[in-house]
C-alpha positions in Angstrom: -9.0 -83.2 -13.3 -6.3 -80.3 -12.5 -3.3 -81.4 -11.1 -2.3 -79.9 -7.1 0.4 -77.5 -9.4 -1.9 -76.1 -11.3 -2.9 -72.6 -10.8 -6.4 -70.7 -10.7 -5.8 -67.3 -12.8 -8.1 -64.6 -12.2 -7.7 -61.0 -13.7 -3.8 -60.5 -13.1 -4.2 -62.8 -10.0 -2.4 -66.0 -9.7 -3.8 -68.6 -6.9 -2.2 -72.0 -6.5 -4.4 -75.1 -6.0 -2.5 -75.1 -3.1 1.1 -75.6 -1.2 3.2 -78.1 -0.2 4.6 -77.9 3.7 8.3 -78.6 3.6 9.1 -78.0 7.3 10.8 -80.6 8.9 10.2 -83.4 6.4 13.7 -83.6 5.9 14.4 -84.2 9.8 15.0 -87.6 11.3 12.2 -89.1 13.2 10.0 -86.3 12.6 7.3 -88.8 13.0 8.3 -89.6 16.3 8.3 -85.8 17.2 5.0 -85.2 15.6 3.8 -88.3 18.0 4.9 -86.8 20.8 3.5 -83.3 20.1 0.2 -85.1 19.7 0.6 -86.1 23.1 0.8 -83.0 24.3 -2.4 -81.9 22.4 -4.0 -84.4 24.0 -3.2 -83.6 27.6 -4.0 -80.3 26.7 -7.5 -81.3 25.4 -8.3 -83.2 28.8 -6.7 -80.7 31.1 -8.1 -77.7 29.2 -11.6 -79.3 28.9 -11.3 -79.9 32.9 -10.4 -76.7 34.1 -13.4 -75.2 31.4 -15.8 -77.6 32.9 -15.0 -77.0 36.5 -15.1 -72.8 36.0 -18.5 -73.3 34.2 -20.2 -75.8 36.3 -19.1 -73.9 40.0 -20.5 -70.5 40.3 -18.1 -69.5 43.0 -15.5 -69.3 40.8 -17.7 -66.8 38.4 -15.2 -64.3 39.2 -13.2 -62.0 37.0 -9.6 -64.2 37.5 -11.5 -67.5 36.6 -13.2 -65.5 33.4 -9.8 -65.1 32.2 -8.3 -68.5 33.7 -11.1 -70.2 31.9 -10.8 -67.8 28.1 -7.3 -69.1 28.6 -8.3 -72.2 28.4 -10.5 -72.1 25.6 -8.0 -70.2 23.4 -5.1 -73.0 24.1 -7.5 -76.1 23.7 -7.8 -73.8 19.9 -4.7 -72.9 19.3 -3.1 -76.5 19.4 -5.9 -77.9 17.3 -5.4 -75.5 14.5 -2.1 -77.3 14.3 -2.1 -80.8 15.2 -4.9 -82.0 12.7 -2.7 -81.2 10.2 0.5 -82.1 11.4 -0.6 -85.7 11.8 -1.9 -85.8 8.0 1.2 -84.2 6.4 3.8 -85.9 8.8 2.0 -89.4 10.2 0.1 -90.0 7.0 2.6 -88.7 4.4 0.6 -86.0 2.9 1.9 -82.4 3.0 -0.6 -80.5 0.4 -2.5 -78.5 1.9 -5.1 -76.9 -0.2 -5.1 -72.7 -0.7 -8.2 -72.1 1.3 -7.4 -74.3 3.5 -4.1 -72.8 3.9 -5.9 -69.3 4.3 -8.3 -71.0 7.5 -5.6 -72.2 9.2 -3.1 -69.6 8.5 -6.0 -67.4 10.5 -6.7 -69.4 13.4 -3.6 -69.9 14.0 -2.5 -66.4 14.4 -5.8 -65.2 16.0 -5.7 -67.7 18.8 -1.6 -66.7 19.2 -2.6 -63.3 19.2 -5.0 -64.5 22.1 -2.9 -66.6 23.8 -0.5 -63.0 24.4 -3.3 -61.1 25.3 -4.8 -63.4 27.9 -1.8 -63.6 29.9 -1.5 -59.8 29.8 -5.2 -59.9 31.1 -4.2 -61.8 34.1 -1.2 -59.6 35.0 -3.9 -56.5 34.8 -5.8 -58.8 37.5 -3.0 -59.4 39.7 -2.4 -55.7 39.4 -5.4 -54.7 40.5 -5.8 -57.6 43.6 -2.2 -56.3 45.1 -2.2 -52.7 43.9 -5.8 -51.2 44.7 -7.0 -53.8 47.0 -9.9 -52.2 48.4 -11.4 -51.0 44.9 -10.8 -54.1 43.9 -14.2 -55.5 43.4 -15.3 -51.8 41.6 -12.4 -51.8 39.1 -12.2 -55.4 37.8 -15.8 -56.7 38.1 -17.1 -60.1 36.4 -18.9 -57.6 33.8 -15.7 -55.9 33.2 -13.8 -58.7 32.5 -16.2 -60.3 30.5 -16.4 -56.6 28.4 -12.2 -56.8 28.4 -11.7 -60.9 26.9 -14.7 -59.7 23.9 -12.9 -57.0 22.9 -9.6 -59.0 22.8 -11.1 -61.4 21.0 -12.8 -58.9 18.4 -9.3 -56.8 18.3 -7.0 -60.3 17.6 -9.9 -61.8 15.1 -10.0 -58.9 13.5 -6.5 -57.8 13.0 -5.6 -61.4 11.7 -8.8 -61.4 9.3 -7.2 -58.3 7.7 -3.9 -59.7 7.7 -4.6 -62.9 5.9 -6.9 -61.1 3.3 -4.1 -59.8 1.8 -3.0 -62.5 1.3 -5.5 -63.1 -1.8 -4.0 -60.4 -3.2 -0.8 -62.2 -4.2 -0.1 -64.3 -7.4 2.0 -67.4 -7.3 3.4 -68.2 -10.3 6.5 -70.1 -9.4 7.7 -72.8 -6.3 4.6 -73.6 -4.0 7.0 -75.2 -1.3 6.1 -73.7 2.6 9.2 -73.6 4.4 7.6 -74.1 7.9 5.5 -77.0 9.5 2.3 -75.7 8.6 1.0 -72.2 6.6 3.1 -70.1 8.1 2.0 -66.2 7.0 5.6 -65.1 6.3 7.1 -68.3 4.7 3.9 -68.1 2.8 3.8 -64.6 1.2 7.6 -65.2 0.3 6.7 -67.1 -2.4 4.9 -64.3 -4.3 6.1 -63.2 -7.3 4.4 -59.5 -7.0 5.0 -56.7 -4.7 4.9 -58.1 -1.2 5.7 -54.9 0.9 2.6 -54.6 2.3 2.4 -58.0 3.8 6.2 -57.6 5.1 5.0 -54.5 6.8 1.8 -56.0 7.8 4.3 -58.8 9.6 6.4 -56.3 11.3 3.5 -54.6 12.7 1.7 -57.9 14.1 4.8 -58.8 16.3 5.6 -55.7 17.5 1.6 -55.2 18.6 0.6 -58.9 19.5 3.4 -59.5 21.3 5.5 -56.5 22.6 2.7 -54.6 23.5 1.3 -57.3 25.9 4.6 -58.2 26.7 5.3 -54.5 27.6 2.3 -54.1 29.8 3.3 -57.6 31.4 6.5 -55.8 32.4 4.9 -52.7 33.3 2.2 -54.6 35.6 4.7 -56.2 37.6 7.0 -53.2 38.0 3.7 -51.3 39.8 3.2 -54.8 41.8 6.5 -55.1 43.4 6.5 -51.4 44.2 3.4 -52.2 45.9 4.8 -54.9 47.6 7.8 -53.6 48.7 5.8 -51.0 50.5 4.1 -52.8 52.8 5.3 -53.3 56.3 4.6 -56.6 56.6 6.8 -59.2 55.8 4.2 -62.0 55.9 1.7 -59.6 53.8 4.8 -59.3 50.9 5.4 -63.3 50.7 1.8 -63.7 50.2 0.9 -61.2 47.7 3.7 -62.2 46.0 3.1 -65.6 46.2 -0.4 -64.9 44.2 2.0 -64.2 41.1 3.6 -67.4 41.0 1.1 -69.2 38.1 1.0 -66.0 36.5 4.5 -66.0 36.2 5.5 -69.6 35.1 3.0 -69.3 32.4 4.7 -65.6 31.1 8.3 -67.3 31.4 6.7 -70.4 29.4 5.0 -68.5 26.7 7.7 -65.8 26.1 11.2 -66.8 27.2 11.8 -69.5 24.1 9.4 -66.9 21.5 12.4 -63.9 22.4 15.2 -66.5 22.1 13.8 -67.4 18.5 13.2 -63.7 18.1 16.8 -62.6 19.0 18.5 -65.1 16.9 16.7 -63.9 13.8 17.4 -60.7 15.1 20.8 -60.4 15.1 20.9 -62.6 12.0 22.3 -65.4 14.0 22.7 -68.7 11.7 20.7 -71.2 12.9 19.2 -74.7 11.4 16.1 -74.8 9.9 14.7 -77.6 11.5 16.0 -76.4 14.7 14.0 -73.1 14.5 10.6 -75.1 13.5 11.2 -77.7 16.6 11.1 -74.2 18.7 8.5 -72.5 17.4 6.3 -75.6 17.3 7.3 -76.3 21.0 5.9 -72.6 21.7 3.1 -73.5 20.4 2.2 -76.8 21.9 3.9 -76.6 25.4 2.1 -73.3 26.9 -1.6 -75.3 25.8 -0.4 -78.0 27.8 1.0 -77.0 30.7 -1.1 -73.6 31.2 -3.8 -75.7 33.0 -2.4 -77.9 35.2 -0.2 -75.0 36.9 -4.1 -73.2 37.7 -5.0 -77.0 38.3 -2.4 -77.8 40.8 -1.3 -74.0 42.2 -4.5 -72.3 42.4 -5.9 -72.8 45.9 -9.8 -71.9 44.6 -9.5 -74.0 42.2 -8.2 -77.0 44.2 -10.8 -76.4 47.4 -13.7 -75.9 44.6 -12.5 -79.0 42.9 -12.4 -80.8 46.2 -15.9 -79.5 47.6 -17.7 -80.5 43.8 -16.0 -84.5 44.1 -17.8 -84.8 47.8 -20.5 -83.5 46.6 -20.8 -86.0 44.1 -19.7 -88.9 46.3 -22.4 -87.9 48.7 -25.2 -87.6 46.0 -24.0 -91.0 44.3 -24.3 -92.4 48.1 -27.7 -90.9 48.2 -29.5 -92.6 45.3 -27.8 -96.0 46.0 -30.4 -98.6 46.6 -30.4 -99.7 50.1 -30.8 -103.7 50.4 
């Protein structure tokens, strides 16, 4: 039987049984850490599952925010899986190998459902645009059937840049250290191993940040600029507060999801030193924290959701009172 450090050579192509993930094994209590980020997956599994649930079972809330309220919610509940299954066999059960397909899977789920995870939030600034800024065309420009055609198409534009992306990947040879620097297959950290040409996949790398996240970033920006315009235009002080007021999940979850990815971004940037260890805690909180707390902001700041969520438990309570025998 081949060892893990053996190689697969076909043609000129040099493929690794598989790698080894490095990231944070050196840190103290990275155990405890990787416990804890577990515990956020799992709040994130119930909460996410919840909110999904509730949006699917109540047809009042069939509406184009709760389409992309609820893709949200799919996309974290994914996002955090493609990690944590992993983390807890390379850092709670001592085994970091990981092999190369399986590197390859998870290196494109990952990415994908990040991808998503931007694009979703832009998709609810576009639908707070449109309540606030054309108010009466509302219902004609951001229909349930236009949502629903505007999350497929994000989800066949992110699936199918990051399928590229990976797949050339397999056009890489490996013929020296298979040591990841990162906490799981990280795309860059893994395509720095190569021994051939990699400046396709550097440029590849460079595109996907500028695209999956500055453009949705951009329009983010762009969305709200046109809102408070709006805003400020109306004569009504009461009408401002509460249009505004609409915004406020939207915005946690943009200042959540973005705010500690453009601190990261800036340091490396500007080529500001910063420890190893340190940078994967951030990036790994980025990914774990926005799942988590995405759906109890909609849970506990949405008013629809919170009167729907009301109306379906007395309707329960009333139908279990119902079919109880009488003595």
């Amino acid at each position: 039987m081949q060892s893990p450090t053996n190689s697969i050579q076909n043609d000129s192509l040099i493929h690794p049984q598989g790698f080894y993930i490095m990231g944070l094994i050196s840190m103290p209590y990275a155990n405890v850490y990787v416990m804890f980020l577990t515990l956020l997956h799992i709040i994130s599994t119930i909460s996410n599952c919840f909110v999904i649930c509730i949006i699917c079972i109540d047809r009042h809330l069939h509406v184009p925010k709760f389409i992309a309220v609820g893709n949200l919610a799919v996309v974290d509940l994914v996002l955090s899986t493609s990690l944590i299954l992993a983390m807890i066999k390379i850092y709670l059960f001592k085994d970091n190998f990981m092999e190369y397909k399986l590197c390859l899977v998870q290196m494109y789920m990952y990415y994908s459902f990040l991808t998503l995870e931007a694009f979703s939030i832009a998709v609810l600034a576009f639908d707070r645009l449109v309540a606030i800024c054309f108010p009466l065309r509302q219902n004609a420009i951001n229909s349930p059937t236009t949502m629903t055609v505007i999350v497929a198409a994000m989800w066949a534009l992110s699936h199918g840049v990051i399928m590229l992306a990976v797949s050339t990947m397999t056009y890489l040879s490996f013929c020296n250290s298979v040591q990841v620097s990162s906490y799981f297959c990280d795309y860059g950290p893994v395509f720095r191993l190569a021994c051939n040409d990699v400046s396709l996949q550097w440029t590849i790398a460079t595109v996907l940040v500028l695209v999956c996240n500055l453009v949705p970033l951009s329009f983010i920006v762009l969305s709200y600029t046109c809102i408070l315009i709006s805003v400020f235009r109306m004569k009504n002080v009461e009408s401002r507060f509460k249009a505004l007021a609409t915004c406020t999940e939207h915005l946690i979850l943009v200042a959540i999801f973005y705010i500690p990815m453009c601190i990261i971004f800036m340091f490396g940037l500007f080529r500001v030193a910063i420890n190893q260890d340190l940078r994967i805690v951030g990036l790994s909180l980025c990914s774990f924290i926005p799942p988590c707390t995405n759906p109890i902001i909609y849970s506990l700041k949405t008013k629809e959701l919170r009167s729907r969520l009301y109306f379906l438990f007395q309707r329960l309570s009333v139908q279990r009172h119902s079919i109880r025998p009488h003595k």
